[in-house]
C-alpha positions as CSV (number, residue, x, y, z in Angstrom):
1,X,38.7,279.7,218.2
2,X,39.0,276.3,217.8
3,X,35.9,273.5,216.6
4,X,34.0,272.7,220.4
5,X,35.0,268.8,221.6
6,X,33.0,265.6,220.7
7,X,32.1,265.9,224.7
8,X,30.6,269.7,224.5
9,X,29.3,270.1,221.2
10,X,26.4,272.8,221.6
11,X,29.6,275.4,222.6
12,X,29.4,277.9,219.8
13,X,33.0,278.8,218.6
14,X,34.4,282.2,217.7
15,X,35.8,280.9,215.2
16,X,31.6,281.2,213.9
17,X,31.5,285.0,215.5
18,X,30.9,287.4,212.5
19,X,34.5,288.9,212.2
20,X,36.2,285.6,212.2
21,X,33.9,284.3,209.5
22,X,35.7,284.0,206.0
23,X,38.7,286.0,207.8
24,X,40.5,283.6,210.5
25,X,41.7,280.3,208.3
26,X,44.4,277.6,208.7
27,X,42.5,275.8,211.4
28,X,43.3,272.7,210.3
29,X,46.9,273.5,209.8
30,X,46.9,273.6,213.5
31,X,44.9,270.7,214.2
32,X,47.7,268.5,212.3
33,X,50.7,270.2,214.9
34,X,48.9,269.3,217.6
35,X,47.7,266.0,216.7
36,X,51.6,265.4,215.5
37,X,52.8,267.0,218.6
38,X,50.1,264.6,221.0
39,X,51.4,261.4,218.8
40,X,55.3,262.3,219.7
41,X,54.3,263.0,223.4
42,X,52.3,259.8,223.9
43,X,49.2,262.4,225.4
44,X,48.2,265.4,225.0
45,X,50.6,267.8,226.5
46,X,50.5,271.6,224.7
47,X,47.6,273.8,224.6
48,X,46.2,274.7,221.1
49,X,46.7,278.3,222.7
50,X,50.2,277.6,222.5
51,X,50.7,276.3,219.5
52,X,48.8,279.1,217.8
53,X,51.4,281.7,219.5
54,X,54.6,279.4,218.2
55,X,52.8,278.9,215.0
56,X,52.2,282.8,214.8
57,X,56.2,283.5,215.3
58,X,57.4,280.8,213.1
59,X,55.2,281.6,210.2
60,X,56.7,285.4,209.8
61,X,60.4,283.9,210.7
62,X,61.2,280.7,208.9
63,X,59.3,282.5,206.2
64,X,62.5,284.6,205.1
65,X,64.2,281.6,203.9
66,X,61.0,280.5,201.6
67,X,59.5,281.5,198.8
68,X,56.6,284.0,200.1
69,X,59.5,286.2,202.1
70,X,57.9,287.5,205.3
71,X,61.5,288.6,206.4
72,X,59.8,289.3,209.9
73,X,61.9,289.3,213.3
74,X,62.0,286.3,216.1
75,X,60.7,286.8,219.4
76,X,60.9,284.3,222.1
77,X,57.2,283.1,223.2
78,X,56.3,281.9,226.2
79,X,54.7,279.2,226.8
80,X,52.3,277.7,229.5
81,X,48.7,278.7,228.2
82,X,45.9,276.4,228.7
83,X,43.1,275.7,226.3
84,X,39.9,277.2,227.3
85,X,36.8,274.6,228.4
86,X,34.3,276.6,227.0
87,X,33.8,279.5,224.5
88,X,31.8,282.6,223.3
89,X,30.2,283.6,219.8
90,X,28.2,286.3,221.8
91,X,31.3,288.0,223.8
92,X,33.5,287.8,220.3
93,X,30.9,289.5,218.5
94,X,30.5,292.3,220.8
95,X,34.6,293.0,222.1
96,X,36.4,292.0,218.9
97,X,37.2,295.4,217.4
98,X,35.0,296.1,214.2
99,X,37.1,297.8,210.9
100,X,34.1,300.6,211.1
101,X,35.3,302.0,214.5
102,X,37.0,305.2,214.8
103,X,39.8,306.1,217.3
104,X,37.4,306.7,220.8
105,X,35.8,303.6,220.3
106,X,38.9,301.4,219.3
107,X,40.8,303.3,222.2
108,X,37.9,302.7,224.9
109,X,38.0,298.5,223.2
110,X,41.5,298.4,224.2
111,X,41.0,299.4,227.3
112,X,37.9,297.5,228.7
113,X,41.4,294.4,227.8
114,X,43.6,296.1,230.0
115,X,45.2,297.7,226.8
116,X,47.1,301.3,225.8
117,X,47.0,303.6,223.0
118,X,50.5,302.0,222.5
119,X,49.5,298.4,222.4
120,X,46.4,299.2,220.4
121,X,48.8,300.3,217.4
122,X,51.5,298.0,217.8
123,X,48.6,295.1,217.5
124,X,47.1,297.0,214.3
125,X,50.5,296.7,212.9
126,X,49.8,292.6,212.5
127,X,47.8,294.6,209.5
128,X,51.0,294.9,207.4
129,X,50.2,291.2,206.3
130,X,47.0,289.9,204.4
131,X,43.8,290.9,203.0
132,X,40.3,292.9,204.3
133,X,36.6,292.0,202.2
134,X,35.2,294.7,200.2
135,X,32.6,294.9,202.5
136,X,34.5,296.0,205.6
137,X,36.3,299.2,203.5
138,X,33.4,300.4,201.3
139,X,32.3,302.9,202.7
140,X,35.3,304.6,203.2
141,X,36.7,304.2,199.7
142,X,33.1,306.2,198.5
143,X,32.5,308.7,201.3
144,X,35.5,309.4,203.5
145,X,37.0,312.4,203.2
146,X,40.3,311.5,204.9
147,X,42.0,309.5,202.3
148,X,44.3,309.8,199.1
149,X,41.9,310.6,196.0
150,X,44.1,308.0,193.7
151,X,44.2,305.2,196.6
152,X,40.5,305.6,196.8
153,X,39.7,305.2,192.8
154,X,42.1,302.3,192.9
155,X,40.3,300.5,195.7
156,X,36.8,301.1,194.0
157,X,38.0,299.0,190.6
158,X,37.9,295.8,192.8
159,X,34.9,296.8,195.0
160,X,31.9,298.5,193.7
161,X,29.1,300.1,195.2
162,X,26.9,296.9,195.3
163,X,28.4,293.6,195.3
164,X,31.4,291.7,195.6
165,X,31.1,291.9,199.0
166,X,33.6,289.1,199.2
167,X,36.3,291.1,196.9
168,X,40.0,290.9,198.6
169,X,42.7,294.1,198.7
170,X,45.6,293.8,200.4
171,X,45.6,296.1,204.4
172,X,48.9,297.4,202.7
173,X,51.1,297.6,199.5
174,X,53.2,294.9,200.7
175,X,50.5,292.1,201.9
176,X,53.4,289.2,202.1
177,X,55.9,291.3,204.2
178,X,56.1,292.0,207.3
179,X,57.3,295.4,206.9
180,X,56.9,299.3,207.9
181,X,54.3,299.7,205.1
182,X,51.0,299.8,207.1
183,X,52.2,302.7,209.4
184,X,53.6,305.0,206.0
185,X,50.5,304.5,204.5
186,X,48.3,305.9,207.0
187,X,50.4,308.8,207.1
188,X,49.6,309.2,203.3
189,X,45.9,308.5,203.9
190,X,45.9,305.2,202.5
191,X,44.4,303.5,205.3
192,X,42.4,300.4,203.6
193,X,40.0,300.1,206.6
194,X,38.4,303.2,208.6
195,X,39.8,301.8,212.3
196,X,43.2,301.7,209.9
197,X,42.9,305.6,209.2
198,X,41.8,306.1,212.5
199,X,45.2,305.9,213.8
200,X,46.3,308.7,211.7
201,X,43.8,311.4,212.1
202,X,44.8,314.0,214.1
203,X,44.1,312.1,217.1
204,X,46.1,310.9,220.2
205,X,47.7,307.8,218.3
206,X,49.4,310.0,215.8
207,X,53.0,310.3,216.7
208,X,53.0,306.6,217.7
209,X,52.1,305.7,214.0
210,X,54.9,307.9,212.6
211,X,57.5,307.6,214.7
């Protein structure tokens, strides 16, 4: 994910794959830790792969005492991971799970990573923070038939039918806390994104999003 080194650079990142682009930011705010972290250590010591996982924890903790109020738990976080030598725009494109997939494929992408049903709702529950691009929940907002009539008109005053493919709405009501939201609202059909809804469809997944 990160920018290739000085000494490879025809690697082509994933940070360039297409659903990273205009999605995954604050690059550079990890570049400063572990520059800041290399100066204090005298070399480089921790991985970028680490400090990405801290850096993950920390922002939904210290949060709770600041002004945009995750009020997320702590988890310890192991450490120990090493920084890959090389990288992948092909591979990212093709096993990063798409927002158009429905509940065989997302459950079969899971699994080819040595992941459940379990883990593959747990992980869309990092979805109770941030933002999703018109373009990725269109179509469901105008042709699904799975979803709250009212939460669907809302959705379309921000993202028409052509254009504004760029629009932001928030993956839940409460986009700045990391909260139970995401789950209660794909039990009301207010899933923003289809491999949201998918969770909550009368499929296998369905009592591990409501319970």
């Amino acid at each position: 994910m990160k920018n290739p080194p000085k000494t490879r650079p025809t690697i082509d990142s994933e940070k360039n794959s297409r659903p990273n682009q205009n999605s995954a930011r604050g690059f550079e705010v990890i570049d400063e830790i572990k520059a800041e972290v290399d100066k204090i250590c005298g070399r480089p010591v921790v991985s970028c792969a680490d400090i990405v996982a801290v850096a993950a924890r920390d922002s939904v903790v210290a949060a709770r005492d600041s002004v945009v109020a995750l009020g997320g738990p702590s988890w310890k976080v192991l450490l120990g991971r090493r920084d890959s030598t090389t990288a992948s725009r092909t591979q990212a494109d093709t096993y990063l799970p798409a927002p158009f997939m429905d509940l065989p494929a997302l459950i079969n992408n899971f699994k080819n990573q040595g992941l459940n049903e379990r883990d593959l709702v747990a992980l869309s529950g990092g979805h109770t923070i941030g933002f999703a691009q018109c373009f990725t929940f269109r179509n469901r907002i105008y042709n699904a038939t799975n979803i709250d009539p009212v939460f669907a008109e809302n959705r379309r005053a921000t993202c028409p039918r052509t254009g504004g493919d760029t629009n932001l709405a928030p993956l839940d009501p409460t986009p700045a806390r990391f909260d139970n939201a995401y789950f209660n609202n794909l039990v009301k059909q207010r899933g923003l994104l289809i491999s949201d809804q998918a969770l909550f469809s009368g499929g296998s997944t369905d009592d591990l999003v409501s319970t």
